[in-house]
N, C-alpha and C positions, 0 to 999 in steps of 0.2 A: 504494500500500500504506500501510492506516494504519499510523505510527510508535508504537513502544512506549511508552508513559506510565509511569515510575516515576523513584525515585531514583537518582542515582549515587551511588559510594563509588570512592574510587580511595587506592593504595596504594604506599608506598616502600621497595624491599627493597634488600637487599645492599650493597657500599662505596657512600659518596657519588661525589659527581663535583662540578666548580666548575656543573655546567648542568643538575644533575638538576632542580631546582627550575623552571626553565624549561620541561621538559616538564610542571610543576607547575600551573604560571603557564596554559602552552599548553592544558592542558585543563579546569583548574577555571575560567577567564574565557569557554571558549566554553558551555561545560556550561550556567554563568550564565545563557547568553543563549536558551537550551532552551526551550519550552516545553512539551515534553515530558517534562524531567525537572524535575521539581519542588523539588528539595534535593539539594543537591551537597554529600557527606560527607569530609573526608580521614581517614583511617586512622592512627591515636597507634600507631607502628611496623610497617608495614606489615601482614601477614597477624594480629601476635599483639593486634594493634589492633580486628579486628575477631572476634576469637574471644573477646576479655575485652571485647567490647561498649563500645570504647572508641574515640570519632572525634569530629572537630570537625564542626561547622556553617560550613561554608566561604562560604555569603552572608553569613553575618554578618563577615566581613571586611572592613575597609576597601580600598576598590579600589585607593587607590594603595600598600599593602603588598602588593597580592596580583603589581603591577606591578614593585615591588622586588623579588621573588623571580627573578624572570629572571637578574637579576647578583648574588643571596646562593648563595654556595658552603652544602655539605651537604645533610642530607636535612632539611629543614623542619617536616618532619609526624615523623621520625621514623625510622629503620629498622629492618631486622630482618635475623639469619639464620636461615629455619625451615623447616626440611623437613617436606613432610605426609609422609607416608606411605601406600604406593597405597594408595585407597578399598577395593581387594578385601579387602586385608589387616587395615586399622583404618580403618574409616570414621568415627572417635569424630570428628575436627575437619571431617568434611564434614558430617556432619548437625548439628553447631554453626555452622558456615556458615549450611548453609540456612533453620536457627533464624532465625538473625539475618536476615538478606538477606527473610525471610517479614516476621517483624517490623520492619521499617524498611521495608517494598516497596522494596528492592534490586532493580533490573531490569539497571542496569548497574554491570558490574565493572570497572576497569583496575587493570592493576596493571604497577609502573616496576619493570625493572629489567634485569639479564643474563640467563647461561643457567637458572641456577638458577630462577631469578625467571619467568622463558617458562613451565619444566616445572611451577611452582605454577598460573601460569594457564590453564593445557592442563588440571590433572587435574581445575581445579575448571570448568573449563568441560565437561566430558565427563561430570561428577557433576552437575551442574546440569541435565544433557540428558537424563541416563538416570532421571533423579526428579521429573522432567518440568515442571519449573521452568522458568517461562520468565525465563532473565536473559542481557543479552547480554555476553559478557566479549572485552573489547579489551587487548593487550601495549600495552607502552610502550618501548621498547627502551631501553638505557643501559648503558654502559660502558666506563672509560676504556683497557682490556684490548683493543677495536674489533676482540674474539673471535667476536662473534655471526654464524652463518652467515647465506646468504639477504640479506644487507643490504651496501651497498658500503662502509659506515664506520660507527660508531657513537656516539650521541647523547656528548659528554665527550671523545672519545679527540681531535678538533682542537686542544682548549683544552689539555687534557694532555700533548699533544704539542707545542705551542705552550710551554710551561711548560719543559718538558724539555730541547727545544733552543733555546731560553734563555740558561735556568739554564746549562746546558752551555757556550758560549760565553761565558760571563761566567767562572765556573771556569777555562776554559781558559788564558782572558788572567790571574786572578790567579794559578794555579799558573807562571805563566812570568816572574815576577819578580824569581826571586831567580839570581843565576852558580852556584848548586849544583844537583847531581842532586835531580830531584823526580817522584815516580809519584804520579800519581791514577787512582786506581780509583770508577767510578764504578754507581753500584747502582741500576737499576730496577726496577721493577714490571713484572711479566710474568712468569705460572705456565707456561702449557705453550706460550703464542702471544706473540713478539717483536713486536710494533708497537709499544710503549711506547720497549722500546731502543731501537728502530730509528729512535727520532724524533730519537737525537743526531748520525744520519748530516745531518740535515739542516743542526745547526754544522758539520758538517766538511763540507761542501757550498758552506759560507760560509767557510770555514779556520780558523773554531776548534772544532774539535771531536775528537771521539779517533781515536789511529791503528786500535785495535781494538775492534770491539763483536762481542760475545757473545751470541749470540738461544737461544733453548729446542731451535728446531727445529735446531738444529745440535748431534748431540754435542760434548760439551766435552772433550778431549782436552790433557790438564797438559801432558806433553811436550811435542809441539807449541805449544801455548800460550807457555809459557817460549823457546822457538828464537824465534817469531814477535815475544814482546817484546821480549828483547836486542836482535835486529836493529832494530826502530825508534828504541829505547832508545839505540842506538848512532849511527842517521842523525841525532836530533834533538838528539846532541847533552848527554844527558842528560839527558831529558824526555820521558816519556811518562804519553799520557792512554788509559785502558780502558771502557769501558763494559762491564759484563753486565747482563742479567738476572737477578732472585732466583731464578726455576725452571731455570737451565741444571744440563744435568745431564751425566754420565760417558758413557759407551757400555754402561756395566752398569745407569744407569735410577736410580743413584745419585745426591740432588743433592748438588751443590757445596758448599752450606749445611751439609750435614751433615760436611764435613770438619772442620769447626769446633765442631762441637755437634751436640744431638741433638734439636735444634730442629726440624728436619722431621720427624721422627715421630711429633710431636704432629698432629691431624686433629681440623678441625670439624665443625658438625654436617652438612654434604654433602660429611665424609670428605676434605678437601682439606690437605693439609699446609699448617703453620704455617711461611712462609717465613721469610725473612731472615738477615743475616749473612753472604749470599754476597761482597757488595763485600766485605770485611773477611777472609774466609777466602782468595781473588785476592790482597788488596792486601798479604799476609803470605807468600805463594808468591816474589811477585814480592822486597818485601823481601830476603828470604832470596837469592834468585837473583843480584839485581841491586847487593845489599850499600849501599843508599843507600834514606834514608826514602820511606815511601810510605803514601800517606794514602787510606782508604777513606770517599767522601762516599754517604750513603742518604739518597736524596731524598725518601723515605716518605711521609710526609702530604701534603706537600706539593706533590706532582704530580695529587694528586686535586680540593683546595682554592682552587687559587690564583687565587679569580676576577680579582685584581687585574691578571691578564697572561691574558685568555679570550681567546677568535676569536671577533670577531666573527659570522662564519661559522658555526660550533659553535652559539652562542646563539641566534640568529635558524633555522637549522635544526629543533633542538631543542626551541622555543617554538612553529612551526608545526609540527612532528611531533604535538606533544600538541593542538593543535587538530585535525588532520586525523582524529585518531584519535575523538574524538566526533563528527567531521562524519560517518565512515564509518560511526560505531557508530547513530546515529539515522538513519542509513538502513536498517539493517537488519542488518552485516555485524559477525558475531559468531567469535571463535573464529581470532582472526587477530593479529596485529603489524602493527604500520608499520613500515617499511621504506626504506630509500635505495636509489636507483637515481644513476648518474652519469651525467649528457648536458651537451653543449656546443649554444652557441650561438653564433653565429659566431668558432667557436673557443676562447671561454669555459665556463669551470665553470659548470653550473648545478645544483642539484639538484630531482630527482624523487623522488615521495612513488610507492611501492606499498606492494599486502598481501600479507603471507607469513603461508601456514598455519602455528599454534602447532606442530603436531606436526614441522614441517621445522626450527625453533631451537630446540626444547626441549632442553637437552643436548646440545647439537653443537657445538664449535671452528672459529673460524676459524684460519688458521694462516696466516704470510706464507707465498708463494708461492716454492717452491725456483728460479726463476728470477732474483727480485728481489734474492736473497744470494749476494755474490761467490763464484768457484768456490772461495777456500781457504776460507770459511767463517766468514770475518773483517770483516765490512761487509757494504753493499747497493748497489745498483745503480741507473743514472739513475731506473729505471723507478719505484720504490719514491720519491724524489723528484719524481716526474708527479704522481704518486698522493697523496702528504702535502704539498705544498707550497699547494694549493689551500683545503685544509681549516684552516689554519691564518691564512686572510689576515682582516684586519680586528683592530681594538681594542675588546676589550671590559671595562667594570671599571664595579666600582658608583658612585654618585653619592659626591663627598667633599664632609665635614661637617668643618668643623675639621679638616680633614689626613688626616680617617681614612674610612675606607669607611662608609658610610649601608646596612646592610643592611635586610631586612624584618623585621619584627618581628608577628609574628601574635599575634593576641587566644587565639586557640584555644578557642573555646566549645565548651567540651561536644555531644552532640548529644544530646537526651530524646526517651523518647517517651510 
């Protein structure tokens, strides 16, 4: 079958990650090597990049920046958060789409990101089909939330979770330095799916890490909570470490966050509460309870960022992810995501690349699995260590210059036409 001859454009939505850029790297290097596609475009913030007709000329790069992108944390090209709106309803940004995509002979689409990011590529794939456009549009998956269905882990969430239980273990050991009572409450990222928390079971696996973690998929119940700290609070001695999540919530569907403020009632543009504040609303219960200081640390930026402490593992995944996904799309195969599959080899981690239809991720949660969190609801289980201890092996950090990280620095040339 002949292969389709045009340009690509490819695209970067939603939070950064320390490896987005990797799947950057992974697909604008092999795109390169195309002969079928002729001009390899990146998108100046993802979707709103190419609705204001605004994207780089990505051969005109220098290859060894486009190399350094593998270990530069953020989004490189740029992000967004943009909801279209179904084609049925307002097709005003799809038929500027296909403006464009006409005028540039756009034949392929990627576009990086979550679930959000999936349901933009599904409808403009499905609008592309029905207008009899021929362009092939390929996911990119990423996020450090490792919410996305259909896929066994997700492109960021190794290195983010590598970052966490960490961080987490280093915290541990400074909050135990002083002969006084000390509470640290500790606050991650994680809306309605715990793998993020869940990664500081992996300090307390290694013995430093917290007596209790808090995931979404578990209602949050104060009472209980307050009985479950004392008593640890009391075995260690006067020291206790918590982990939550920013989206845990009540058994009324109330978050936590909001005991504190009215922070969560605010909603982006795909309707999602403005988290945060939850470590600090916890670490003010407990005060109160516990009558000795207590300090709420929010890892915030920084569990998304931190190429300096990546996995190896995450990066080199990530980096062939976005190759795989133009190998697949110059064959033919449109209208799909890459994907993780997990297999061993002689009893080793290895991983597998598949394709999952856009419409099975678009808008779908993954969620830890109620077997992997202990039955009171307070920690996770070996299994859930099976599972994240693999994803997290190896060193990864960008080249150092003078003491400090060498990231990539792009020309960003315009694209004309």
């Amino acid at each position: 079958m002949a292969k389709l001859v045009g340009n690509l454009i490819f695209g970067q939505s939603g939070g950064p990650t320390s490896v987005i850029n990797a799947s950057a790297a992974g697909v604008i290097t092999e795109a390169l090597k195309m002969d079928c596609i002729p001009k390899v475009y990146g998108a100046a913030n993802g979707i709103r990049g190419i609705l204001d007709e605004k994207f780089y000329d990505m051969g005109a790069e220098d290859p060894a920046e486009l190399e350094l992108l593998k270990t530069t944390p953020s989004s490189a090209l740029g992000s967004v958060r943009y909801k279209l709106a179904a084609a049925e309803k307002d097709p005003t940004d799809y038929r500027r789409l296909l403006e464009v995509f006409r005028k540039y002979d756009i034949r392929y689409f990627f576009y990086n990101g979550g679930n959000d990011s999936m349901d933009t590529c599904n409808k403009i794939s499905k609008f592309m089909q029905q207008s009899g456009y021929e362009c092939i549009v390929m996911g990119v998956p990423k996020t450090i939330d490792n919410d996305l269905s259909s896929t066994d882990h997700c492109p960021g969430y190794g290195s983010a979770a590598k970052y966490v239980a960490t961080a987490t273990m280093e915290v541990f050991l400074d909050a135990r330095v002083y002969d006084t009572p000390m509470v640290c409450v500790l606050e991650v990222m994680g809306r309605n799916a715990g793998w993020l928390t869940a990664a500081t079971a992996l300090a307390a696996y290694k013995g430093f890490g917290p007596d209790l973690i808090y995931l979404p998929e578990v209602a949050f119940d104060k009472d209980a909570f307050l009985i479950a700290a004392k008593k640890a609070f009391a075995e260690n001695n006067g020291k206790l470490m918590v982990a939550v999540s920013e989206g845990i919530k009540d058994k009324t569907g109330r978050y936590i966050s909001e005991y504190g403020s009215d922070l969560a009632s605010e909603k982006d543009s795909f309707g999602h509460a403005q988290l945060g504040g939850t470590g600090s609303v916890v670490a003010d219960m407990l005060k109160k309870e516990l009558k000795c200081k207590a300090r709420a640390i929010e890892f915030s930026l920084l569990q998304r960022c931190a190429a300096h402490c990546g996995s190896k593992t995450d990066v080199d995944e990530t980096f062939t992810a976005g190759q795989k996904a133009v190998q697949y799309a110059v064959e033919g195969v449109t209208d799909h995501m890459v994907a993780y599959e997990r297999t061993f080899v002689s009893g080793k981690y290895v991983t597998g690349y598949k394709l999952v239809n856009l419409s099975e991720v678009a808008n779908t949660e993954k969620t830890i699995p109620a077997a992997w969190i202990t039955p009171e609801g307070t920690g996770l289980t070996k299994d859930f260590i099976d599972y994240a201890l693999p994803l997290i092996e190896g060193e990864s950090r960008p080249p150092i210059v003078d003491g400090l990280p060498r990231f990539a620095k792009l020309k960003k040339v315009l694209a004309t036409k």
